[in-house]
Backbone bond lengths (Angstrom), bond angles and torsions (degrees), N, CA, C in turn:
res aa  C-N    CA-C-N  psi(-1)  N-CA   C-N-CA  omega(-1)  CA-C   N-CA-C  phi
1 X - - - 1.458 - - 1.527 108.18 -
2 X 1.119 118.65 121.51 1.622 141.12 162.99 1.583 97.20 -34.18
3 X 1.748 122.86 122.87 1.229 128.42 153.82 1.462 133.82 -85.12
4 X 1.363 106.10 21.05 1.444 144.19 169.67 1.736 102.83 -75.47
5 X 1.722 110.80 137.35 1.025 116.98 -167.90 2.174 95.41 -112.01
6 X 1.198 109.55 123.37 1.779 113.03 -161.78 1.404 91.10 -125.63
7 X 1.587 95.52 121.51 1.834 113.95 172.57 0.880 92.64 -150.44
8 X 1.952 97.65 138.87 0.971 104.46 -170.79 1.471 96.39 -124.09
9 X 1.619 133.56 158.18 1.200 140.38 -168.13 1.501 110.12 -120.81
10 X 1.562 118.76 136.26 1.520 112.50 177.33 1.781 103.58 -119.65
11 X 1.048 108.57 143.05 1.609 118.94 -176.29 1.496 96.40 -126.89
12 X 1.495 101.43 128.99 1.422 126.56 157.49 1.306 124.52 -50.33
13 X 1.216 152.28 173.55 1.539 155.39 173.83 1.615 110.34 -84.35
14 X 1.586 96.48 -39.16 1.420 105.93 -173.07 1.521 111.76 -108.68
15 X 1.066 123.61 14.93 1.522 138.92 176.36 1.459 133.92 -94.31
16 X 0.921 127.02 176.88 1.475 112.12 -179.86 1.686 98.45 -130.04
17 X 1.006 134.07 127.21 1.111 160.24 -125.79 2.444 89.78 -104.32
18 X 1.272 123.72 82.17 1.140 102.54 -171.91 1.596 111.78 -103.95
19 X 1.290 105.24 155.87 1.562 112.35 -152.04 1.636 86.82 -93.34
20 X 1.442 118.66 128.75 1.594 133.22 128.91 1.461 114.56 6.99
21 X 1.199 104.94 100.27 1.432 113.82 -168.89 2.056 119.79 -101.63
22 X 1.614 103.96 -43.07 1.051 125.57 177.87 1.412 115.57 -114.51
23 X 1.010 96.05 143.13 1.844 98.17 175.24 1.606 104.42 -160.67
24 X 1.655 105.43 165.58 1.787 103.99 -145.55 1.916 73.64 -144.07
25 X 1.507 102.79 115.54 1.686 112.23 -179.39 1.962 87.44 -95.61
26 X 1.098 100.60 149.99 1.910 98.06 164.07 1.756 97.09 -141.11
27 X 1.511 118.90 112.20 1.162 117.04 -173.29 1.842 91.64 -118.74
28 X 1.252 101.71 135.00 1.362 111.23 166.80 1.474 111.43 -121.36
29 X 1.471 91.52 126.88 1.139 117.29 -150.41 1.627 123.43 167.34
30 X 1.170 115.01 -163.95 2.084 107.24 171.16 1.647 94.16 -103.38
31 X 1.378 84.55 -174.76 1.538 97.48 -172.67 1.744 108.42 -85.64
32 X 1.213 104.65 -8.79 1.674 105.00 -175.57 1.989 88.21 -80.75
33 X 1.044 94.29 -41.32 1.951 85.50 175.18 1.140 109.00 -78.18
34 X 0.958 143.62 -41.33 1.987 142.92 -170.23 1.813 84.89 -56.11
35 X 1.840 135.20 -50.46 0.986 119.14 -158.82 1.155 96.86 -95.04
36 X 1.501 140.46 -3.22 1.426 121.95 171.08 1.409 113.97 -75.37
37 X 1.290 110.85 -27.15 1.334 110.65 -164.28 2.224 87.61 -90.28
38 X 1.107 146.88 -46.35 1.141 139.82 149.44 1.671 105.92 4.56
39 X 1.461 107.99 -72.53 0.845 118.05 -179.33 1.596 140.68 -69.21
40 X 1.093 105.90 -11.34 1.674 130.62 173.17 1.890 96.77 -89.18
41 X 1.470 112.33 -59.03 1.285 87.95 171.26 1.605 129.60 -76.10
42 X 0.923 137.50 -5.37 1.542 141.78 135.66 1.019 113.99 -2.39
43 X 1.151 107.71 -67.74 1.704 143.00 -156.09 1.394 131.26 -83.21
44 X 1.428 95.85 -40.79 1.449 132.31 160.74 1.327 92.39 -68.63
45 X 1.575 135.31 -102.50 1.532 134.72 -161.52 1.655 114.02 -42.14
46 X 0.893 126.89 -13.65 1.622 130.55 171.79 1.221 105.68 -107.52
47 X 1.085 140.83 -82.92 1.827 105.09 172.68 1.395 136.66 -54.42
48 X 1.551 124.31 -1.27 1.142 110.80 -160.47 2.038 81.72 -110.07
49 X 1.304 126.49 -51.52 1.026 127.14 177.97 1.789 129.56 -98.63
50 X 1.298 105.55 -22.77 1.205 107.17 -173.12 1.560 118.37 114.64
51 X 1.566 98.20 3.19 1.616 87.96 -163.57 1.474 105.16 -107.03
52 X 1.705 108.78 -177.45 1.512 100.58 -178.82 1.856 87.08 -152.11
53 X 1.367 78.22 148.72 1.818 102.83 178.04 1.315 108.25 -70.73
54 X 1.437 137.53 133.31 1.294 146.55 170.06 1.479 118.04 -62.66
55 X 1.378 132.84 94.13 1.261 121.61 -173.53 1.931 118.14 -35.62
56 X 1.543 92.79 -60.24 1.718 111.92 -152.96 2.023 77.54 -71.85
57 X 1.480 139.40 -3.87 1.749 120.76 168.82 1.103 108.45 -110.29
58 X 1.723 123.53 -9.68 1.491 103.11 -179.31 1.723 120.54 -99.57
59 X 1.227 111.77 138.70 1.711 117.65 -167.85 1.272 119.07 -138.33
60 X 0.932 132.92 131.86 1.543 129.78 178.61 1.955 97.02 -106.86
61 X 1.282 100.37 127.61 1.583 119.77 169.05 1.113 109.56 -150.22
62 X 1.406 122.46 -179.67 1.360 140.00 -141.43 1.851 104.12 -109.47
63 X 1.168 128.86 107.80 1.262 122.51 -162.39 1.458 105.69 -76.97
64 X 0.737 120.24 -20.04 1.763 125.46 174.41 1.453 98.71 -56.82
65 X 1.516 116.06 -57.50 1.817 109.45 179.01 1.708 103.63 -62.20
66 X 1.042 149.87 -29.62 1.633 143.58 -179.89 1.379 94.97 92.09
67 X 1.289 97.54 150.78 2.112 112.38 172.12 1.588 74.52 -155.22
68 X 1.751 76.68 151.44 1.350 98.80 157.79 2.065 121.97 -87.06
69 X 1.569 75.64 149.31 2.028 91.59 175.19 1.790 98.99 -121.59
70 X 1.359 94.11 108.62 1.871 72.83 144.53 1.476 94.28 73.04
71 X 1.805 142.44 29.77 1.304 136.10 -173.16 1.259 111.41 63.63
72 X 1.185 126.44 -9.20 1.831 126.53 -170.11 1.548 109.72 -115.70
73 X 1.582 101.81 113.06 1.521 98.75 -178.69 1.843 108.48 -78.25
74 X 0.884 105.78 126.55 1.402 129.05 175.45 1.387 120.04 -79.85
């Protein structure tokens, strides 16, 4: 099985097609890896699409304590 993550998106005729806004990384591991890999997707989303990570939304914490996604504490 492919360790590739595959989504697929459907657009309406009469819709506007909106781009992926949030996304939730879970790296297990230390925090020197949670920020290496930060940094690989950086890198990845700006050359591969154009996009860029929001400084003042992106955070690395401890999922055992819960954050909220999306109004829903996790």
């Amino acid at each position: 099985m492919s360790r590739e993550i595959h989504v697929r998106f459907c657009e309406r005729l009469e819709g506007r097609f909106l781009r992926a806004t949030r996304l939730v990384v879970l790296v297990h591991g230390t925090q020197a890896q949670a920020e290496a890999e930060r940094d690989a997707l950086t890198i990845a989303l700006k050359d591969g699409m154009g996009l860029t990570l929001a400084p003042e939304k992106t955070r690395i914490t401890d999922p055992q304590d819960g954050f909220l996604f999306l109004g829903h504490r996790v």
